[in-house]
C-alpha positions as CSV (number, residue, x, y, z in Angstrom):
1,X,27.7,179.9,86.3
2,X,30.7,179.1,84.3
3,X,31.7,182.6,82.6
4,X,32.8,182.2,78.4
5,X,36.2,183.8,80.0
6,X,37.1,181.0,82.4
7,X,36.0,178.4,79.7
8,X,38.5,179.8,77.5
9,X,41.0,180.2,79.9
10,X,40.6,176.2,81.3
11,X,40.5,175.5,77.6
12,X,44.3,177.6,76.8
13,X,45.6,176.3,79.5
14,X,44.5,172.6,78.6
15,X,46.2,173.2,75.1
16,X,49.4,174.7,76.4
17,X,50.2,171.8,78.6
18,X,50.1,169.4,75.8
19,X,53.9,169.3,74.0
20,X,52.4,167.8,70.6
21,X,50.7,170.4,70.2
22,X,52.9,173.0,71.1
23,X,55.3,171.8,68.6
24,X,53.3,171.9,66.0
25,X,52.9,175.7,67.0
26,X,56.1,176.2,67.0
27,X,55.9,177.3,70.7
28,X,53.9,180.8,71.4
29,X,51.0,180.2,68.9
30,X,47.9,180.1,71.0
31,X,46.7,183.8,71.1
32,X,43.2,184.9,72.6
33,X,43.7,187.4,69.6
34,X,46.0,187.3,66.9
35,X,48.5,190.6,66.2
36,X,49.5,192.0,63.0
37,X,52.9,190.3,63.9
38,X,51.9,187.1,64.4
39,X,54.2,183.7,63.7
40,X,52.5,181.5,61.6
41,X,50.8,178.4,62.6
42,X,48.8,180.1,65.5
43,X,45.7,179.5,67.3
44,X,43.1,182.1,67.8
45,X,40.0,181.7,69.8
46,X,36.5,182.8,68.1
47,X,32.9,183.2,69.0
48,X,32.1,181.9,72.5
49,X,28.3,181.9,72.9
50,X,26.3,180.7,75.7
51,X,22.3,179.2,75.1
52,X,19.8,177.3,76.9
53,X,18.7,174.4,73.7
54,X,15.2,174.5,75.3
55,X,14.3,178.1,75.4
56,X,17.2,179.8,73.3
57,X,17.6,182.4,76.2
58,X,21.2,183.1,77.7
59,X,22.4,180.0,80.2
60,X,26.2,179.5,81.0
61,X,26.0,176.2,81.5
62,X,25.5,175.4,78.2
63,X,28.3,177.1,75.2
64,X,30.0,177.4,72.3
65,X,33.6,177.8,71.7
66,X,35.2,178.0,68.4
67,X,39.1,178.0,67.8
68,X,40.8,178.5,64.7
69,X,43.5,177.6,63.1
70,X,45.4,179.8,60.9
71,X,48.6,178.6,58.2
72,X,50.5,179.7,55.5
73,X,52.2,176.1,54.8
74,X,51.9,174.9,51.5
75,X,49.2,172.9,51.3
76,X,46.5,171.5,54.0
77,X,48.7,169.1,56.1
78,X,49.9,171.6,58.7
79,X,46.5,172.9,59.4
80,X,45.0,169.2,59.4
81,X,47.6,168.1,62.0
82,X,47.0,171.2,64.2
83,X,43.3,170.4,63.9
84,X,43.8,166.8,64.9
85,X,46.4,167.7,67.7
86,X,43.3,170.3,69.4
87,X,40.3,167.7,68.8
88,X,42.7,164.7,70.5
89,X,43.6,167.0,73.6
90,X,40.0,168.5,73.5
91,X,36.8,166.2,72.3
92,X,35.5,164.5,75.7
93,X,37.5,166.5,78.1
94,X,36.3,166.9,81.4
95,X,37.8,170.8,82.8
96,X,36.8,171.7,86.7
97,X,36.3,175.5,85.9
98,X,35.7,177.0,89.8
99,X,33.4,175.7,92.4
100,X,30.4,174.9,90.4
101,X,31.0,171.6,88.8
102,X,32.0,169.9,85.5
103,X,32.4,170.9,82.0
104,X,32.3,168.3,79.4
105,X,33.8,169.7,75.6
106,X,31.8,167.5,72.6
107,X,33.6,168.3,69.1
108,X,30.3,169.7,66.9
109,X,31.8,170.9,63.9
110,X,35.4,171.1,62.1
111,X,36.3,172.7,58.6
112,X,39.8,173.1,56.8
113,X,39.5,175.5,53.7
114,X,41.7,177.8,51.9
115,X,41.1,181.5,52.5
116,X,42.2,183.4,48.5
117,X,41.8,186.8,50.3
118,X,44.1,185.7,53.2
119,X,46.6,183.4,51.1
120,X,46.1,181.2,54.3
121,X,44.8,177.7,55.1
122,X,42.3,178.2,57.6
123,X,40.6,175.5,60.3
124,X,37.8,175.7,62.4
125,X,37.1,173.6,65.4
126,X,33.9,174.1,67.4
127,X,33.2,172.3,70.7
128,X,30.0,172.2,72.7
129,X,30.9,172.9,76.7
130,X,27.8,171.5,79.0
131,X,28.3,172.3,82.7
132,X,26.9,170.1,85.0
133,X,26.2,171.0,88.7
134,X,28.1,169.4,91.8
135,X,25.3,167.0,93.7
């Protein structure tokens, strides 16, 4: 079984390794959570939900992870390029989370909007994560 918290974790670290990326962050902006304090452009990691497509009961081998992006730039273009820098380093990777096998990441869904209440530029990426079991 491939728990949501070592999916996000192979996923973190899979995004902090790539210097593109980390640029565009400006350094420190991944957060599991994001503080009152927080720099903009950041990273913050959403719903992670686990389903069996067949049944709709619980199975960890097959989840959802959504990140988002969060921006106070003026206009869209900082928020795009975050979006594009995560889907590059992300959409058909293959992550070796423990003993158990391989997890694939497929890019489902993306939106870029701007959040009135927030005054922000907000982006969501979700990625489908299937497990498959070592022969």
């Amino acid at each position: 079984m491939t728990a949501p918290g070592d999916l996000l974790q192979a996923v973190f670290l899979r995004l902090k390794s790539d210097a593109s990326l980390s640029a565009l962050l400006g350094g420190a902006g991944l957060l599991e959570r994001a503080a009152d304090n927080a720099a903009f452009p950041y990273v913050t990691c959403g719903q992670t939900s686990a389903f069996d497509w067949d049944t709709g009961a619980e199975n960890n081998d097959d989840q959802l992870i959504t990140l988002h992006v969060w921006s106070k730039a003026h206009g869209e273009d900082e928020t795009l390029a975050i979006m594009a820098a995560i889907e590059a380093r992300l959409a058909d990777a293959v992550l070796v989370i423990g003993p158990r096998g391989q997890t694939r990441l497929s890019l489902e869904f993306t939106e870029a909007r701007y959040d009135e209440d927030l005054l922000v530029h907000h982006g969501l990426l979700r990625f489908r994560a299937l497990t498959q079991e070592n022969a």
